[in-house]
N, C-alpha and C positions, 0 to 999 in steps of 0.2 A: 702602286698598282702595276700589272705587267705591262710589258710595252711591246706584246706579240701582240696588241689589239692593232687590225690595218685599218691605216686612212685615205679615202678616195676624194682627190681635188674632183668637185663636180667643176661643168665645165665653164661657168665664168668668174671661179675663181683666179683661172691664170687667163683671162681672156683679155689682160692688157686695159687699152680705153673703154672698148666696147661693154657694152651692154645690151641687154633688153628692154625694146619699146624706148631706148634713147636717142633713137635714129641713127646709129652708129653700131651694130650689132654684127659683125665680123671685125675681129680682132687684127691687129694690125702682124701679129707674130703668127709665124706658122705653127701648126699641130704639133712637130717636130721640137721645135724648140719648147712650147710649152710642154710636152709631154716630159723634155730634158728635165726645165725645170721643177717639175713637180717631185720628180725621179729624185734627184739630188737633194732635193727639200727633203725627203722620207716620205711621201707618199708611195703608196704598194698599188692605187687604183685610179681608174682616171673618169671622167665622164665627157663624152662625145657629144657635141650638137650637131643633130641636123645640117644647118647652115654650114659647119667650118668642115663638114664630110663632105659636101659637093664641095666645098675649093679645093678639099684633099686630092678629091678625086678628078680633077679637073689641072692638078700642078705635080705632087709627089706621087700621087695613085694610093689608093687603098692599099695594099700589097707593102708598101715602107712603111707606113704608120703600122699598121700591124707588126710589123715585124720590129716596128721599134718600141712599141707596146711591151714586146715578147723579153728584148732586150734590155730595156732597161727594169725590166722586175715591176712592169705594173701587171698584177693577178686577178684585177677585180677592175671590169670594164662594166658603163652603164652605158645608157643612150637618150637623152633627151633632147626636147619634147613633143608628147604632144598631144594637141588640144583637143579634147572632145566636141563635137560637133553636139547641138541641141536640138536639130532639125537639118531638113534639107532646106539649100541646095550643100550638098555633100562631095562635090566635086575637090575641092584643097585636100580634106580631111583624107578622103580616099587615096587622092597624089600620095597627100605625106605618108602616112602608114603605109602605103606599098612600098614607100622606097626606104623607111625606117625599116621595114623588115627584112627589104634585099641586104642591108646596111647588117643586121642583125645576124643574117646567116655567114656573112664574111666576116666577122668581129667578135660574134658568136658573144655577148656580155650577158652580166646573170641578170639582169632587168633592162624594162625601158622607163622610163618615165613617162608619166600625161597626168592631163591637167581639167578643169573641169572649163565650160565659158566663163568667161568674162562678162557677160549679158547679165541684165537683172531680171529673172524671169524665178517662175517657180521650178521648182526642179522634179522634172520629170524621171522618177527612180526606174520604173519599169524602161521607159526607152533608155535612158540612162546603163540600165542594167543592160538591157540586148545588144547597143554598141558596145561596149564591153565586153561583153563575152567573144564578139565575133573579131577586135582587135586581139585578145588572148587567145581566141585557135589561130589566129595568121601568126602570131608570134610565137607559140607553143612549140611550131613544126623547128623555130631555130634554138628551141630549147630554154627558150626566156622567160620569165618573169613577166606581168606587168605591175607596176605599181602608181596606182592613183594619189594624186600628194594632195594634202589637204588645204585651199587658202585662203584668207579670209574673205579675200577682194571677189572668190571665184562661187559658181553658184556650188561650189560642193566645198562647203565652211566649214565642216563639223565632221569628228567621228563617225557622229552616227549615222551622217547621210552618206559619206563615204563605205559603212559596212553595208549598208542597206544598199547600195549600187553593188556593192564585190557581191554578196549573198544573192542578189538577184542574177546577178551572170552567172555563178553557180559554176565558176571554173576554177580548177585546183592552180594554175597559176597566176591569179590574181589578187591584191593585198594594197597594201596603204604606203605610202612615202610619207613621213612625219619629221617637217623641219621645225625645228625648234622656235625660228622668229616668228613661222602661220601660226604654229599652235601658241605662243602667248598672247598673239594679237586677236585669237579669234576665241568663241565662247569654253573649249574644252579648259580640262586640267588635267595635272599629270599622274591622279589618280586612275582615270578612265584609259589614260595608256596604260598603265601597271596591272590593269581588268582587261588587259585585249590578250586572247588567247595569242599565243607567238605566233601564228603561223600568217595571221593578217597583217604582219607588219616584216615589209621586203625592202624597204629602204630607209635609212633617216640622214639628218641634214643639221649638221652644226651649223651656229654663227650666233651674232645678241644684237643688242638693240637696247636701247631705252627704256625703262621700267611701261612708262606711259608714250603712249604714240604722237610720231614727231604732226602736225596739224592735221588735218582730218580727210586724206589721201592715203590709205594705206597701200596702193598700189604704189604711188610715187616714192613713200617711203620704204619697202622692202628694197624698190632698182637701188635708192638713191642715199640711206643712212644708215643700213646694216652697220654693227662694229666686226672686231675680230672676237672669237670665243673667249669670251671671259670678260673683253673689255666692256664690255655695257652693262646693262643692270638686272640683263632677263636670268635665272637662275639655272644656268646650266648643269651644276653637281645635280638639283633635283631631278630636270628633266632623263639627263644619261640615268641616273638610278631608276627612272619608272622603265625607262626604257628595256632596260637591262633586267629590269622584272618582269616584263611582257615577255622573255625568254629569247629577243632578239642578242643576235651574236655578233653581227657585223655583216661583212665591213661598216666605218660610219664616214659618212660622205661631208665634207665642208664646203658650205655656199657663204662664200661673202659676195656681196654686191652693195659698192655704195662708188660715192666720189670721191669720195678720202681713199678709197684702195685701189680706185682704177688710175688714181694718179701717183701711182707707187708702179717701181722700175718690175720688170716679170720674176725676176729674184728673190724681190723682196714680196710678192703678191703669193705666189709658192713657198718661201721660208716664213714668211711670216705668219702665213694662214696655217702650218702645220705647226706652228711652234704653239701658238696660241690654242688649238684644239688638242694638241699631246699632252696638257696639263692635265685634261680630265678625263685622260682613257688611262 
């Protein structure tokens, strides 16, 4: 197959020890270096969090990571994440998005990423849908995307509840992020990606995992037993072909997170993770 298809390290794939929700969630390497290595792995795009942009901006400045962005040939920048709020009090949620958005207009990347709660509650589409829309005009103005990712663990599990929040926001730049480990852990199939008109689908997320899920935690499991693409049992050639049928074009973003890869040198976390997802583009 070609190998003009780009790949964008999302951002804990080079994040070293760190993780999410592992109490260790700032990476011990700066932006710079991991932006290096990703660069030198072949990756063309990079994803930005939240958390490692204030330390940016706080140690090298916003202004050298961009520019080292520029420089080393990453063309496809994301920004994650972040969390939708299911009610008030909406004080965090409002912080972050303001400053994801400041964040957004200096970096200027073709989406952001967010994510549904965490809570178990029933999921409210219409309010669902109206924070939505009003994160997509604050983002619209830096020319961004948003794209809502679908998780199992999260109150927005599913396709269909995820179109039904985009549809109800009712804004042209809003769509779905579709990582391959949520959607086999969670009820879809890669049919119903291959039925989604293109234009609802603004980001996707390589990586694998285990046929059947590691104990009955899938939250723990996503931070903690991800494989590299390929190596596990989830069927990756399927999923890239629905994908690829839904008329998405790229870039495609790679998310490993587990223990087995935060304990690999930042070298090996960046070459290894593009070597393993360049099989199947």
């Amino acid at each position: 197959m070609t190998q003009n298809v780009a790949l964008s390290a999302a951002c804990w794939t080079t994040a070293g020890s760190a993780g999410p929700m592992i109490g260790h969630d700032l990476s011990e390497f700066s932006l710079i270096d991991r932006i290096t290595a990703a660069a030198e792995a072949g990756y063309t795009g990079f994803g930005l969090l939240g958390d490692d942009l204030k330390v940016a901006e706080k140690t090298v400045g916003w202004t050298q990571v961009r520019d080292h962005l520029r420089i080393t040939g990453m063309e496809h920048v994301h920004i994650e994440v972040l969390w939708l709020p299911t009610g008030p009090p909406r004080q965090k949620f409002d912080e972050d998005c303001k400053y994801l958005v400041r964040a957004a207009h200096f970096f200027r990347p073709s989406f952001v990423k967010i994510a549904g709660s965490l809570e178990e509650e029933p999921l409210d589409v219409d309010l669902y849908g109206e924070v939505l829309a009003s994160v997509c005009d604050a983002f619209a103005v830096a020319g961004c995307a948003v794209g809502i990712e679908i998780m199992p663990f999260t109150i927005v599990n599913s396709i269909e509840k995820a179109v039904a929040i985009v549809d109800r926001a009712g804004s042209p730049n809003a769509g779905l992020m579709l990582d391959l480990w949520h959607i086999a852990r969670g009820p879809d199939n890669f049919e119903e990606i291959a039925a989604l008109p293109g234009h609802y689908v603004i980001g996707v997320e390589l990586d694998d995992g285990p046929a059947e899920p590691v104990g009955d935690n899938l939250l723990h499991e996503a931070v903690h037993d991800r494989k590299l693409t390929g190596e596990g049992e989830m069927d990756v050639a399927g999923f890239v072909a629905a994908v690829r049928a839904s008329g998405f074009k790229g870039p495609w973003g790679v998310e490993i997170m587990s223990d087995e890869h935060r304990a690999r040198s930042l070298h090996d976390q960046a070459h290894e993770s593009y070597r393993a997802a360049r099989k199947f583009l």
